[in-house]
C-alpha positions in Angstrom: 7.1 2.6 -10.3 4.2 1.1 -12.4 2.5 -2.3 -10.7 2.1 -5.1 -13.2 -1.2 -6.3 -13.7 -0.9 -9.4 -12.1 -0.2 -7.4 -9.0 -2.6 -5.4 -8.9 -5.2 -5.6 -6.0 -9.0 -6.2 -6.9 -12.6 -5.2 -6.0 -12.2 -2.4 -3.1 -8.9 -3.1 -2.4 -8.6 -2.1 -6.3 -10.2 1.2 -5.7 -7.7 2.4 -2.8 -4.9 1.1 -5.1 -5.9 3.4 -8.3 -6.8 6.6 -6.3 -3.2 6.5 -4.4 -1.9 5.3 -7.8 -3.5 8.6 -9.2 -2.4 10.8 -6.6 1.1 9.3 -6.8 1.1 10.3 -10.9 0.3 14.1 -9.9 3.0 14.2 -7.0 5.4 13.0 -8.7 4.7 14.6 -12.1 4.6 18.0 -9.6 7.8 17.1 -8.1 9.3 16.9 -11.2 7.8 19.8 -12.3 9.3 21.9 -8.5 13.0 20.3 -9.8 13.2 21.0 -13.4 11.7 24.4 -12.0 14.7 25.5 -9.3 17.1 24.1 -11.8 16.2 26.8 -13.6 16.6 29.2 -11.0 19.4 27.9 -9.4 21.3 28.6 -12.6 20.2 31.6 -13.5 21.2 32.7 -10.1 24.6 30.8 -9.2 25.7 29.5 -13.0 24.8 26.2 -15.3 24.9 22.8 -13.5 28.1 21.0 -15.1 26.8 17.5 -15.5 23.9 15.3 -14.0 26.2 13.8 -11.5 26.7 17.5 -10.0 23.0 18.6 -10.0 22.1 15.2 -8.1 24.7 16.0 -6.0 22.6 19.7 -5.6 19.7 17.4 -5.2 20.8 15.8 -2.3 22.9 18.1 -0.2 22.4 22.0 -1.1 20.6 23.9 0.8 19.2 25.6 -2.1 17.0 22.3 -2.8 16.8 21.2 0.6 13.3 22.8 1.0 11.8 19.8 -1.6 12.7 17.5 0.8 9.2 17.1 2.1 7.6 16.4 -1.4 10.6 13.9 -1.7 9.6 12.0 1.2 6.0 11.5 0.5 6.5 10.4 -2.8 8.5 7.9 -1.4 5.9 7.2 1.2 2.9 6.7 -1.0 5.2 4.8 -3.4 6.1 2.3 -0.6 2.6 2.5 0.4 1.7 0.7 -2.6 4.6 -1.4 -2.8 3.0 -3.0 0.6 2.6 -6.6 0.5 -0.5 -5.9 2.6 -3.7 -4.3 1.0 -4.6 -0.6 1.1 -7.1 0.8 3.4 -9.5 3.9 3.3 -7.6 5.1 6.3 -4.3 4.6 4.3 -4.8 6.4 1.3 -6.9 8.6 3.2 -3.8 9.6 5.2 -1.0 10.2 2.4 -4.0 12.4 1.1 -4.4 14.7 4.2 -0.5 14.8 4.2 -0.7 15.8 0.7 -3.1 18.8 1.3 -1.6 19.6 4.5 1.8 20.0 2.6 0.9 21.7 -0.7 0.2 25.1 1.2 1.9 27.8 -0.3 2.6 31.2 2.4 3.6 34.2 0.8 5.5 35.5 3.9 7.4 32.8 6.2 10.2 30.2 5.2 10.6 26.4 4.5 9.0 24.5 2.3 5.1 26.8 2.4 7.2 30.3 0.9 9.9 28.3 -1.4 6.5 27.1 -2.9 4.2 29.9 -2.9 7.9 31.8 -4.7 7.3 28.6 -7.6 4.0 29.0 -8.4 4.2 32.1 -8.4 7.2 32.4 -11.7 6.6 28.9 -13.3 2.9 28.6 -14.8 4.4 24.3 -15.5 4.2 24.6 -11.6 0.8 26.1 -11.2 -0.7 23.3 -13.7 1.1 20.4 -12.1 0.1 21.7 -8.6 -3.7 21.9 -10.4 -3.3 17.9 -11.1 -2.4 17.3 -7.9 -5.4 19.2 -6.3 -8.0 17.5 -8.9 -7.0 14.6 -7.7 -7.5 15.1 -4.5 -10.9 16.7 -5.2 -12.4 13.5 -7.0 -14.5 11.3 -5.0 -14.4 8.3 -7.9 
């Protein structure tokens, strides 16, 4: 979802917008990275996906994605965060970007989403790089 000029905020207001903008880039970029990724996976394991009607169907209601949910929903929560008719605060951004660190925690042992992530960095390097993005981002103080 790319802002239009015009709509974009300005002076501090402006600065909240483009580092949630930025981290918004890298989450999403990774959770594209985490789907193409299990795609993979999934058929190697249970058989090719017959059509992009099915595998959004997969998306959506297998359990064998179900553990993305998470990432899912905050994407969508940054991207409504700067959707927001009202302006973006420190304390916003600096929120969505505790939630973000808080989530991408990978556990070697355990379940949910932690262990399903540790398992795709561990066999996709397009995972580790995407999931690299994400942290820089987080790490910049600009």
């Amino acid at each position: 979802m790319k802002s239009r000029p015009s709509d974009r905020p300005t002076g501090e207001r402006s600065e909240h917008w483009r580092r949630l903008s930025e981290l918004r880039e890298a989450l999403f970029s990774l959770h594209k990275t985490l789907i193409d990724s299990e795609r993979v996976s999934y058929e190697q394991t249970m058989g090719t996906i017959g059509s992009p009607n099915h595998f959004l169907q997969l998306l959506t209601s297998d359990p064998w994605f179900a553990w993305l949910q998470p990432l899912s929903h905050l994407v969508v929560a940054v991207d409504v965060a700067l959707d927001e008719k009202e302006p973006l605060t420190a304390d916003g951004v600096a929120a969505l970007r505790k939630q973000t660190s808080q989530l991408l925690v990978a556990e070697e042992t355990g379940e949910g989403f932690p262990k399903h992530y540790f398992d795709a960095l561990q066999r996709d390097p397009d995972v580790v790089l995407a999931h690299a993005r994400v942290m820089k981002t987080l790490n910049n103080k600009k």
